[in-house]
Backbone bond lengths (Angstrom), bond angles and torsions (degrees), N, CA, C in turn:
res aa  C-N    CA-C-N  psi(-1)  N-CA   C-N-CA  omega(-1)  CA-C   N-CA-C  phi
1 X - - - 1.462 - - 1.525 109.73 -
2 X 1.218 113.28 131.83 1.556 116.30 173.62 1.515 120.96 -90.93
3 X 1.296 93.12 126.12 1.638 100.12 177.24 1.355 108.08 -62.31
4 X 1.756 107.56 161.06 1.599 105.06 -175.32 1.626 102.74 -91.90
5 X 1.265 106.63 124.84 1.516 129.50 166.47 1.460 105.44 111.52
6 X 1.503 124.47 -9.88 1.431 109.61 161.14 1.056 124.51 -84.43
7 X 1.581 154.12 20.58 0.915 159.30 164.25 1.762 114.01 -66.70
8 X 1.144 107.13 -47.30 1.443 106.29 173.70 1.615 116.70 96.79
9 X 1.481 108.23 24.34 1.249 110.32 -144.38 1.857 108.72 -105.19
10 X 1.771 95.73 16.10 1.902 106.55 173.09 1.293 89.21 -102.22
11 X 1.532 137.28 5.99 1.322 107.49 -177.24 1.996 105.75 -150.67
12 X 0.999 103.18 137.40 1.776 123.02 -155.27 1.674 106.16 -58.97
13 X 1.358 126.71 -26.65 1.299 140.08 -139.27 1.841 89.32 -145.25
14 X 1.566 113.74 115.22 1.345 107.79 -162.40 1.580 96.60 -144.08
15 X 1.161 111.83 163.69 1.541 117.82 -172.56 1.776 115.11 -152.43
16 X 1.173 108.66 129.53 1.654 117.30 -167.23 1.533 123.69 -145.35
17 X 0.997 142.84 125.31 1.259 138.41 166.54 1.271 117.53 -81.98
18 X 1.787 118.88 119.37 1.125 107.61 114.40 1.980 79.84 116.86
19 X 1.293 106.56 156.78 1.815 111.74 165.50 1.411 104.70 -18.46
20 X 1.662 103.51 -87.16 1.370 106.45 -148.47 2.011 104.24 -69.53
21 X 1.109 115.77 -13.96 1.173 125.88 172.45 1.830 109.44 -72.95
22 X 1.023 120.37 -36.08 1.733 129.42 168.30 1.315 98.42 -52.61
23 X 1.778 127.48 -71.30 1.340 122.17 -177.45 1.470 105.99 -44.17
24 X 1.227 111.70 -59.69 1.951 105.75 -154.27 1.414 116.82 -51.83
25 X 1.564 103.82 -37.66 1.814 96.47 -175.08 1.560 98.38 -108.79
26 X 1.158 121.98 108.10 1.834 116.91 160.90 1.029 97.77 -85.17
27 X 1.422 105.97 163.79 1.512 147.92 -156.21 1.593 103.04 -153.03
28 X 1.646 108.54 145.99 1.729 103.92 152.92 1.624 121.05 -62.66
29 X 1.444 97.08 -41.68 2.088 107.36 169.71 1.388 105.02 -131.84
30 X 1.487 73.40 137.22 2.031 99.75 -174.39 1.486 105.33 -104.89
31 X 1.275 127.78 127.44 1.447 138.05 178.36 1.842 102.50 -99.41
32 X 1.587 116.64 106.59 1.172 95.16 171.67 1.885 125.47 -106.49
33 X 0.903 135.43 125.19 1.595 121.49 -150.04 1.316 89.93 -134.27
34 X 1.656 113.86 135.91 1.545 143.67 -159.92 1.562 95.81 -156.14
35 X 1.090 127.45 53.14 1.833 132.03 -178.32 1.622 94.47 -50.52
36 X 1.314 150.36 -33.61 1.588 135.37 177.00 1.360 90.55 -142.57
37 X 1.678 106.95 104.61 1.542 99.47 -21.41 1.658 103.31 -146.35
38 X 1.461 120.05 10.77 1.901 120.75 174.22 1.365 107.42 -32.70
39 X 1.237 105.94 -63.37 1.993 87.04 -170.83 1.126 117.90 -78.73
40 X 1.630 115.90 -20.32 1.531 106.57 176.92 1.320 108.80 -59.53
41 X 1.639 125.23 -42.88 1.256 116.22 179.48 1.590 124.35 -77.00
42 X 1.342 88.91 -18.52 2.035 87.25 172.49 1.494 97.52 -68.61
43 X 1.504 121.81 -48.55 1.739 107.55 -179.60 1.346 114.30 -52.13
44 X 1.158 131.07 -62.50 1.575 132.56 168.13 1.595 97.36 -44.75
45 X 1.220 169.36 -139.17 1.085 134.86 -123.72 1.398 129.14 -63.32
46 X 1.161 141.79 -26.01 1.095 130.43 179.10 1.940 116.08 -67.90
47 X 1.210 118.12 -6.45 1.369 154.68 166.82 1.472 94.61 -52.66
48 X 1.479 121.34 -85.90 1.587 157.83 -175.46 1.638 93.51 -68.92
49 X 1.282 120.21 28.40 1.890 108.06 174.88 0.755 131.62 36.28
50 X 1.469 127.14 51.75 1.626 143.99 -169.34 1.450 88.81 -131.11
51 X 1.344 103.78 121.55 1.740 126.91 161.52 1.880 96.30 -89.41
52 X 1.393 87.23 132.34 1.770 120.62 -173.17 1.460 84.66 -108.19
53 X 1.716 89.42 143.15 1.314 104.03 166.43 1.764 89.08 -139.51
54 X 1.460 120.12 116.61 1.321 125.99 161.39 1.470 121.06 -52.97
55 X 1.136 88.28 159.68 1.917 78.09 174.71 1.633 103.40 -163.65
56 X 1.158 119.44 163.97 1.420 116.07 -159.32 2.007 111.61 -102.54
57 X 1.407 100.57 -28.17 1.266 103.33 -162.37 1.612 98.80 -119.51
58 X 1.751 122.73 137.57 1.059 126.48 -170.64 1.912 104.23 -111.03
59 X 1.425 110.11 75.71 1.566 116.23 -158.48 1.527 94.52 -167.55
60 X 1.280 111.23 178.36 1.723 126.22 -169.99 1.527 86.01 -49.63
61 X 1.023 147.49 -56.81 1.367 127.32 -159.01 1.281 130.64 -68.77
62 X 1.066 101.37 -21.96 1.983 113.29 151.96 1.440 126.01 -53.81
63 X 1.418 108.21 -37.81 1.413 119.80 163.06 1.618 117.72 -59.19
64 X 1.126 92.19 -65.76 1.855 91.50 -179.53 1.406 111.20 -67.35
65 X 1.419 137.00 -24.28 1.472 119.45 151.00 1.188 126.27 -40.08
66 X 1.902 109.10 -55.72 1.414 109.61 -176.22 1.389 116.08 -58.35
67 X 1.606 121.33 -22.46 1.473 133.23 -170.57 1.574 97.64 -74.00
68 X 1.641 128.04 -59.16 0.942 137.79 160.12 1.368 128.19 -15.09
69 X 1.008 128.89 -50.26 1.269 144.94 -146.90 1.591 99.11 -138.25
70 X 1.512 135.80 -10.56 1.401 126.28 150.19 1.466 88.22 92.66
71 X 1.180 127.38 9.82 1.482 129.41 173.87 1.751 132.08 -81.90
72 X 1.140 124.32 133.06 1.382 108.02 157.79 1.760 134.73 -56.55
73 X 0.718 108.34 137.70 1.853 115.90 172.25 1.100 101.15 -77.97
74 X 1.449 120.63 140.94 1.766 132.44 166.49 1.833 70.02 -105.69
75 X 1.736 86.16 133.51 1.331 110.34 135.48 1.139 148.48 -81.37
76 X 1.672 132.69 -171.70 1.592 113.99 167.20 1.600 109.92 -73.72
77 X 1.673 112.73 175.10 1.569 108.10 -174.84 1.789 85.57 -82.23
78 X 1.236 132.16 -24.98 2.048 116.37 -161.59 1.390 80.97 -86.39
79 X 1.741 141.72 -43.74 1.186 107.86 -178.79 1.512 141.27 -60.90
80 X 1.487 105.29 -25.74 1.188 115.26 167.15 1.606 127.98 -71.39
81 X 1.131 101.92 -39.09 1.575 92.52 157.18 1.184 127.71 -67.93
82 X 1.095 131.99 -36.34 1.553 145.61 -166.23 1.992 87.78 -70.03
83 X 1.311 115.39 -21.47 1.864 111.10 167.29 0.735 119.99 -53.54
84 X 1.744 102.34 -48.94 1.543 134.15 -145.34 1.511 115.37 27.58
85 X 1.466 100.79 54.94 1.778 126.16 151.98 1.093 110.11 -115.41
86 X 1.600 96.06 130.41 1.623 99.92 157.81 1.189 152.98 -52.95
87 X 1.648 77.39 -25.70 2.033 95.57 -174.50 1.256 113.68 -104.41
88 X 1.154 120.53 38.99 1.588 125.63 157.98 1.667 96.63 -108.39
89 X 1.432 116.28 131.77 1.100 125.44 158.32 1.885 118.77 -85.32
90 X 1.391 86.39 146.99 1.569 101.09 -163.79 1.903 98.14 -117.22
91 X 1.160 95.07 166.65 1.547 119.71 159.12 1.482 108.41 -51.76
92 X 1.033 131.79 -39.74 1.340 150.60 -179.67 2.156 109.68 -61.89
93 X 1.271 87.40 101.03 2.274 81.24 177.26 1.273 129.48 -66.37
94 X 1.425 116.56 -18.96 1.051 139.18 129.60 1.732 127.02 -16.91
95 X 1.179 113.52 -62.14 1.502 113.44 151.77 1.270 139.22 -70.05
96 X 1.091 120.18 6.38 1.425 148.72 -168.00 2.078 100.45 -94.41
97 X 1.126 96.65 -49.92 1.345 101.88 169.14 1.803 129.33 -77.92
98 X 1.242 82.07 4.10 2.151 90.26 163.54 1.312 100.97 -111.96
99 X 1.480 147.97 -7.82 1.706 149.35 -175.40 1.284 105.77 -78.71
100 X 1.202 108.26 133.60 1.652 116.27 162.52 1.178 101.68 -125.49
101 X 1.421 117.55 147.29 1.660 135.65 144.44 1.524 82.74 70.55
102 X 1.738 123.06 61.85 1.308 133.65 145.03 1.466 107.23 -104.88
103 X 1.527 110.58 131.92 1.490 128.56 -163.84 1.834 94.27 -107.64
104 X 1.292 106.97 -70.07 1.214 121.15 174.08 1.411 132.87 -124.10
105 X 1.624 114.65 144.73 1.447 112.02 178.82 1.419 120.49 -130.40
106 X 0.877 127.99 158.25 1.503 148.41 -168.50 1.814 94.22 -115.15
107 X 1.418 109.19 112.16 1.533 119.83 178.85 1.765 90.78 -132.43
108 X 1.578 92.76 137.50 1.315 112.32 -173.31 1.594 94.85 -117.77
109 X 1.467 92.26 135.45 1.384 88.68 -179.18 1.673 112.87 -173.38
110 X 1.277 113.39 86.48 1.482 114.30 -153.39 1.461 135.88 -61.53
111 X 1.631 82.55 -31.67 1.948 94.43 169.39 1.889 100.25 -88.33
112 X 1.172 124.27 -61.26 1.318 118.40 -178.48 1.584 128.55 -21.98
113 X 1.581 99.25 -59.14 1.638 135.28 -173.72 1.461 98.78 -70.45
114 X 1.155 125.49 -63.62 1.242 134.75 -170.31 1.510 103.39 -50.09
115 X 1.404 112.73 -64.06 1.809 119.93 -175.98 1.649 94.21 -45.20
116 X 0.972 134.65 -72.93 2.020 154.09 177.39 1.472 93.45 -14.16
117 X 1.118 98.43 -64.89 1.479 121.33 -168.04 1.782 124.72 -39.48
118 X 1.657 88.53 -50.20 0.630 115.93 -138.92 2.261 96.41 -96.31
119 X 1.184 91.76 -37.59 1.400 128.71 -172.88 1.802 88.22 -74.07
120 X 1.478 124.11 -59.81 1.112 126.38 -178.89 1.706 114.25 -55.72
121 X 1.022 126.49 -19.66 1.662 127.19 -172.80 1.814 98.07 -98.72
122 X 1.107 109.60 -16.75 1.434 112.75 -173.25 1.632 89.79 -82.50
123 X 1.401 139.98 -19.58 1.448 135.99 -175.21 1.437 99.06 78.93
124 X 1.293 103.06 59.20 2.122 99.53 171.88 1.667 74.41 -134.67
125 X 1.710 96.04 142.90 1.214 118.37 167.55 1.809 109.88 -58.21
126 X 1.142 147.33 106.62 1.663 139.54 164.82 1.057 97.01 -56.51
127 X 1.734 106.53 157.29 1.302 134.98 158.38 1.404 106.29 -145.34
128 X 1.369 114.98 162.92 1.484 111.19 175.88 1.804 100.85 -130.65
129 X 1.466 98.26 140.20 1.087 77.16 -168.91 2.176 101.35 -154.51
130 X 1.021 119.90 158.48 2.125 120.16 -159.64 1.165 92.59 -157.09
131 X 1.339 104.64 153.24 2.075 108.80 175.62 1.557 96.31 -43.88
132 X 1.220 148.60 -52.10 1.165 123.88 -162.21 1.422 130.50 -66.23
133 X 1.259 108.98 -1.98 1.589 105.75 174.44 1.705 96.98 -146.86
134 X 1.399 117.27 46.39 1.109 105.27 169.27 1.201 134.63 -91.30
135 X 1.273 118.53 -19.67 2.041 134.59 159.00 1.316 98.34 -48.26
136 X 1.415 113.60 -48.92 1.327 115.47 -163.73 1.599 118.84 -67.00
137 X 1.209 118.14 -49.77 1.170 122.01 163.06 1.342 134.88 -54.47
138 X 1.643 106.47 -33.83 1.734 124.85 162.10 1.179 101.89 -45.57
139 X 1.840 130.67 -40.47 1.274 113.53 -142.50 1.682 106.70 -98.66
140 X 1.544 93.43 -22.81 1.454 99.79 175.19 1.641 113.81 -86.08
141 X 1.365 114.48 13.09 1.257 100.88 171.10 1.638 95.79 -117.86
142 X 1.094 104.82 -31.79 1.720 98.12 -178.50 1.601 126.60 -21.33
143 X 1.459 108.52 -61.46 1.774 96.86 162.45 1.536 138.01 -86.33
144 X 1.052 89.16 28.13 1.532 101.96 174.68 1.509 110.45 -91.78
145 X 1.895 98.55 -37.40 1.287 119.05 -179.43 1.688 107.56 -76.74
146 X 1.341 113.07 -43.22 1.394 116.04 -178.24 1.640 104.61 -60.53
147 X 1.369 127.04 -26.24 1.385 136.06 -166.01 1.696 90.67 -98.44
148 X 1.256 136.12 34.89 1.362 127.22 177.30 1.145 134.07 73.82
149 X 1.558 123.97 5.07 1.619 132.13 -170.57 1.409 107.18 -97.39
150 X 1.567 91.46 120.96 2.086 88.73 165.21 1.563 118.24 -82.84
151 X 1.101 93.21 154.57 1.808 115.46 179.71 1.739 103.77 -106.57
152 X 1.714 106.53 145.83 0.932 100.77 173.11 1.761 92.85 -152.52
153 X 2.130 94.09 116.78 1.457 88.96 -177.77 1.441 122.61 -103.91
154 X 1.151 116.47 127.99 1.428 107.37 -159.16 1.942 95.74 -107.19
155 X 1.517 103.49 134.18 1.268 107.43 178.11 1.776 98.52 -91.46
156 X 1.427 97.91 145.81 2.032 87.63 179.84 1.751 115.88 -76.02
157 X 1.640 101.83 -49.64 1.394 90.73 175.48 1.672 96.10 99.83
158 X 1.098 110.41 168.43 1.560 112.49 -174.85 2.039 96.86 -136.50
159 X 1.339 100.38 -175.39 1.645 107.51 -158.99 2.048 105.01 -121.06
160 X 1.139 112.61 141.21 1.232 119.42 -173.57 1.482 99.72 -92.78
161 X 1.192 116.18 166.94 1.522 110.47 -175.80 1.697 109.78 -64.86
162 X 1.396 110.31 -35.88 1.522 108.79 -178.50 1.608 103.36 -81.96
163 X 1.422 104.05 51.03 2.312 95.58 -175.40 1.662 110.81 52.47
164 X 1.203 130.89 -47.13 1.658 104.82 171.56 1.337 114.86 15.65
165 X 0.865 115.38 163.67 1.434 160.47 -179.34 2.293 97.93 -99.99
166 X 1.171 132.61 117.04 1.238 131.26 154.73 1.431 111.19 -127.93
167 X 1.472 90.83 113.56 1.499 97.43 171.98 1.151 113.12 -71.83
168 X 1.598 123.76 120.83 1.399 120.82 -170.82 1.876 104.52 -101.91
169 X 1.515 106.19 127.44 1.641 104.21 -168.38 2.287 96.50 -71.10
170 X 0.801 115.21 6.17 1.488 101.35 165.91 1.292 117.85 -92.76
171 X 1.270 127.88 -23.54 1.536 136.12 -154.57 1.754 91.28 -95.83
172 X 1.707 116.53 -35.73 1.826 132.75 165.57 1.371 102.99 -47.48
173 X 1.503 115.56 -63.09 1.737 110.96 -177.41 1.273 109.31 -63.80
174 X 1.353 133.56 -28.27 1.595 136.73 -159.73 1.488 100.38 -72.48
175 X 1.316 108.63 -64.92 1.375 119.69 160.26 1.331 127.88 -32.46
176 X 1.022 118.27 -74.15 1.657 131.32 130.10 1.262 110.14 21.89
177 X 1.413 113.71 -95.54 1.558 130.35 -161.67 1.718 87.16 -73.69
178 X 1.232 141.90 -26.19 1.140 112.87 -179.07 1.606 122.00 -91.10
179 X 1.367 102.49 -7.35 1.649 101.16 161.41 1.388 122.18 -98.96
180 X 1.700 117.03 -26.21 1.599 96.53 170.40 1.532 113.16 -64.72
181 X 1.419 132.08 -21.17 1.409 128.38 -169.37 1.310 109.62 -75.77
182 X 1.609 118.64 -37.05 1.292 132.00 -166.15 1.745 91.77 -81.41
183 X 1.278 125.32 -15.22 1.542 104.98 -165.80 1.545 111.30 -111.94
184 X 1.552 95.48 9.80 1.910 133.32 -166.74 1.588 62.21 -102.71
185 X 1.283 149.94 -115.07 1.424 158.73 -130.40 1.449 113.56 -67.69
186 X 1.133 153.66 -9.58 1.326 159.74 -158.75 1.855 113.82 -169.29
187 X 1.304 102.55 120.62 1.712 95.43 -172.59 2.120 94.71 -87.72
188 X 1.699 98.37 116.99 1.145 100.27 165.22 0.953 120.52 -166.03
189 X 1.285 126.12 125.77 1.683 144.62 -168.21 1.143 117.97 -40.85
190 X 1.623 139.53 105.22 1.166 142.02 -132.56 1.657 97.00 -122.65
191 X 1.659 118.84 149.97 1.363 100.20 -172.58 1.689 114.15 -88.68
192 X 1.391 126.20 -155.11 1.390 109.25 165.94 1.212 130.37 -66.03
193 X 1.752 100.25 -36.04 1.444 118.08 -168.81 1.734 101.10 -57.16
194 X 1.746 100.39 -62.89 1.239 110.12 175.17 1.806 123.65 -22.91
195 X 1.432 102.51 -61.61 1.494 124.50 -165.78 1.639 94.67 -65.89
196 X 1.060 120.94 -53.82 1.745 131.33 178.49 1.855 105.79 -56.75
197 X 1.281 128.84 -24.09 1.734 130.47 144.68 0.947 128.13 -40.35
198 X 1.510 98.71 -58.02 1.547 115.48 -167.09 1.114 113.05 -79.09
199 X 2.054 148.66 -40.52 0.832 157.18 109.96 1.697 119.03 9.94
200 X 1.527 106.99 -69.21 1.588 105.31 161.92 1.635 122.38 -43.52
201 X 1.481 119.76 -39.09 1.312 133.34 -157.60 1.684 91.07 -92.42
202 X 1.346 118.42 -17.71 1.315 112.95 -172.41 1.562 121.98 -95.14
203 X 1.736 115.20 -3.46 1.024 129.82 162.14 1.520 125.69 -118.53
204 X 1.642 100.33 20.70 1.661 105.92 163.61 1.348 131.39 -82.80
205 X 1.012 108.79 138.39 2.118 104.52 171.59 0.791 99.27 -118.75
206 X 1.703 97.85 134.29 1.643 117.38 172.31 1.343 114.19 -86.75
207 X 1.168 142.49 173.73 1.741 112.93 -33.22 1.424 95.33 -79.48
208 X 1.154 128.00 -8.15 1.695 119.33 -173.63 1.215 122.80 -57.20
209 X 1.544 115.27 -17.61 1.766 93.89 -176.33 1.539 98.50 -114.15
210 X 1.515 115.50 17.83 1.680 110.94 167.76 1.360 106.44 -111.26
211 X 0.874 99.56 0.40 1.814 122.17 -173.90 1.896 94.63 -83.60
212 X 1.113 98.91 -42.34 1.688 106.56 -155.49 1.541 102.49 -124.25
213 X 1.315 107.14 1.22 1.859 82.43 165.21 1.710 110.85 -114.64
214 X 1.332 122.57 -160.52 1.433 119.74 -130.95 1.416 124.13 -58.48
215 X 1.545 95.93 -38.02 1.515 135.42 -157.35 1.624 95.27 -94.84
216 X 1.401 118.59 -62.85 1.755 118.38 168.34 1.636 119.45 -34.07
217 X 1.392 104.63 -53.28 1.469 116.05 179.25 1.313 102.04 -83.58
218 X 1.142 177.37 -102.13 1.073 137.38 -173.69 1.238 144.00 -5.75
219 X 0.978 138.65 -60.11 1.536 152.29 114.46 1.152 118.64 17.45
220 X 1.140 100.50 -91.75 1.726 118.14 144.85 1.448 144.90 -2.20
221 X 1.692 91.00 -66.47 1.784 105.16 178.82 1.615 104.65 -82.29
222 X 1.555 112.68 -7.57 1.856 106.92 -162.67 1.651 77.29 -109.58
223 X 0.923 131.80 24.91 1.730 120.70 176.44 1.003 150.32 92.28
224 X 1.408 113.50 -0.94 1.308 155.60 -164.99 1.477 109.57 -79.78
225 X 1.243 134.71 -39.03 1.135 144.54 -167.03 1.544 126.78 -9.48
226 X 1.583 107.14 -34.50 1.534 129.51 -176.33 1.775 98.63 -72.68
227 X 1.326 101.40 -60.50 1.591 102.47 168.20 1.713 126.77 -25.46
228 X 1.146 94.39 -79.08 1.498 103.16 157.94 1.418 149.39 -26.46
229 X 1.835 95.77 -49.89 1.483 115.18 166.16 1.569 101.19 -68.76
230 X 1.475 142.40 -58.47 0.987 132.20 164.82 1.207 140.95 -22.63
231 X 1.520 105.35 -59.91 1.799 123.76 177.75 1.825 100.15 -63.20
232 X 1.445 132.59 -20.59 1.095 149.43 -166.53 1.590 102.68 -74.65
233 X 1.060 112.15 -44.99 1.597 130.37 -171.31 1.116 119.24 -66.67
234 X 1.614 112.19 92.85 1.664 132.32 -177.22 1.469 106.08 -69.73
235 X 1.720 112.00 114.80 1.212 120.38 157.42 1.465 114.71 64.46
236 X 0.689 87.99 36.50 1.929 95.61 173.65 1.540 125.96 -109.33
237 X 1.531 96.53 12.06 1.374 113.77 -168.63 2.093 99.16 -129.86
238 X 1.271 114.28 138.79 1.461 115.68 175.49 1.864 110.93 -107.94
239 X 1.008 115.51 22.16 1.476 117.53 -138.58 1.776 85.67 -119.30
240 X 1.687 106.25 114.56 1.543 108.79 179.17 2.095 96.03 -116.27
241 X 1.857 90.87 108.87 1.276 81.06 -179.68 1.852 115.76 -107.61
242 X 1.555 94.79 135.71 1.459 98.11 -173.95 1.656 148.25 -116.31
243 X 0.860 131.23 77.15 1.258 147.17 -167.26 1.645 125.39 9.29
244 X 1.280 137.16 63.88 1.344 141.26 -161.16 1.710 103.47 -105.30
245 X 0.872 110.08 129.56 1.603 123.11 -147.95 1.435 128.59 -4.87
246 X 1.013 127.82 -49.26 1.577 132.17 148.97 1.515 135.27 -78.83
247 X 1.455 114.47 -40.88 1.074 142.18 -167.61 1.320 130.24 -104.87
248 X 0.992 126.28 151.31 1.653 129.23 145.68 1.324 140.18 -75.17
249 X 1.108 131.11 102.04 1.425 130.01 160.95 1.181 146.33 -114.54
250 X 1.472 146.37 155.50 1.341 125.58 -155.55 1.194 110.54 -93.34
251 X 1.009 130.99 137.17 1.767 129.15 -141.61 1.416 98.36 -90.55
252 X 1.387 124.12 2.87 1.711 120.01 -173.49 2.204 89.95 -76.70
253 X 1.534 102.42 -33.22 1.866 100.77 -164.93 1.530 96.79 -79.75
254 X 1.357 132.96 -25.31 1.678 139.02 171.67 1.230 101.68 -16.20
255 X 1.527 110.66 178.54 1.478 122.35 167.58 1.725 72.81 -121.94
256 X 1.026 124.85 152.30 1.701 128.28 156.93 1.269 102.71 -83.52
257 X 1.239 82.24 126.02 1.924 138.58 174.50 1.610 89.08 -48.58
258 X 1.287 115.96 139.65 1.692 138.87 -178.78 1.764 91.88 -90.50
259 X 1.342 112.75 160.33 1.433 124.30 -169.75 1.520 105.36 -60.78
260 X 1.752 107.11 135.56 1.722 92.77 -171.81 1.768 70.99 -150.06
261 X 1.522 142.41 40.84 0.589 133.73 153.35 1.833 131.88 -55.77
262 X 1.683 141.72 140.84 1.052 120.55 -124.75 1.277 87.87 -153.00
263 X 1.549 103.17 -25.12 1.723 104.37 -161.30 1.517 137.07 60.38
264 X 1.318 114.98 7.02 1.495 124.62 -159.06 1.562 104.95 -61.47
């Protein structure tokens, strides 16, 4: 249930953390951003023409989706090393760049998938979206926004051992860079939360402060390092991928979507 006045709903351009933060503020389009690392790796494949199919649970039932759907499973990044094969794809985007002749994948990812998920039953268009394709995504939402549609970007945030809620400060800049660009492209009244993103994203340095804050260094010290440098990489990606009933795809191969404008 949404409290009255957190919804965000006097101003076009909106910002939320996290599951229960996806429900509270709807939007016509939902931006969901997990920079370490779900969307970084949905951008790295959907890049390489691999349709993503999210998925919520990282257990036998991930398997029989991927079976379902004729898809590969990304594994975890310690399981995949612990192979020490290359050709198992991991959670990791980084591995994404040793795959050939991947059509489809099965990405498990419980906070990421879940927010998508979750955002999608509410009737808001998804997007996924990480510094690397965040201009890009600004630009494809820009007239949607100029045509009256609110945005609502939800950073995912990561999990404390007791489930908490962790606001993760990379998923703040991710968000970030995708609303100062979008508000650089479309004039629209942004909320506080929103404006307090964009501000964060406006005093980050790359790669050094994803390199060095909580979630990077971690990452980092277990071996990951390549990961990181990747998820680091502002706008180097054109690729807006978008949530069509199971899957992800990059909305340039779409047929465009008929008016589902909502006004929310």
């Amino acid at each position: 249930m949404t409290l009255p006045g957190h919804d965000q709903s006097t101003y076009r351009l909106r910002m939320e953390w996290g599951p229960t933060g996806a429900e509270a503020v709807p939007a016509d389009y939902a931006v969901v951003v997990d920079v370490l690392s779900f969307t970084t790796t949905l951008s790295v494949a959907v890049e390489r023409g691999v349709e993503v199919f999210p998925f919520r649970w990282r257990d036998a039932r991930a398997a029989e989706h991927a079976m379902r759907h004729g898809a590969t499973l990304a594994i975890g990044r310690f399981e995949a090393r612990s192979r020490g094969d290359a050709r198992h794809v991991s959670l990791s985007p980084a591995s994404l760049a040793e795959v050939e002749g991947l059509q489809r994948l099965v990405l498990p990812s419980p906070n990421g998938s879940t927010i998508a998920f979750a955002l999608a039953e509410s009737g808001a268009q998804v997007v996924g979206a990480c510094l690397r394709n965040a201009t890009a995504v600004a630009r494809w939402l820009a007239p949607k926004v100029a045509d009256g549609a609110s945005v609502v970007v939800v950073p995912a945030g990561e999990r404390w051992h007791d489930d908490t809620l962790r606001p993760a400060v990379e998923d703040l800049w991710g968000a970030g860079a995708v609303l100062a660009a979008l508000d650089r492209e479309a004039e629209a009244e942004a909320s506080p939360e929103a404006r307090t993103a964009m501000a964060a994203w406006q005093a980050t340095v790359l790669p050094f402060d994803l390199l060095h804050c909580a979630s990077g260094r971690e990452l980092t010290d277990a071996g990951f390092v390549a990961d990181v440098e990747i998820a680091a990489q502002h706008d180097v990606s054109q690729v807006v991928p978008v949530l069509v009933g199971e899957s992800f795809r990059d909305a340039a191969d779409l047929v465009p979507p008929g008016p589902r404008l909502r006004r929310i």
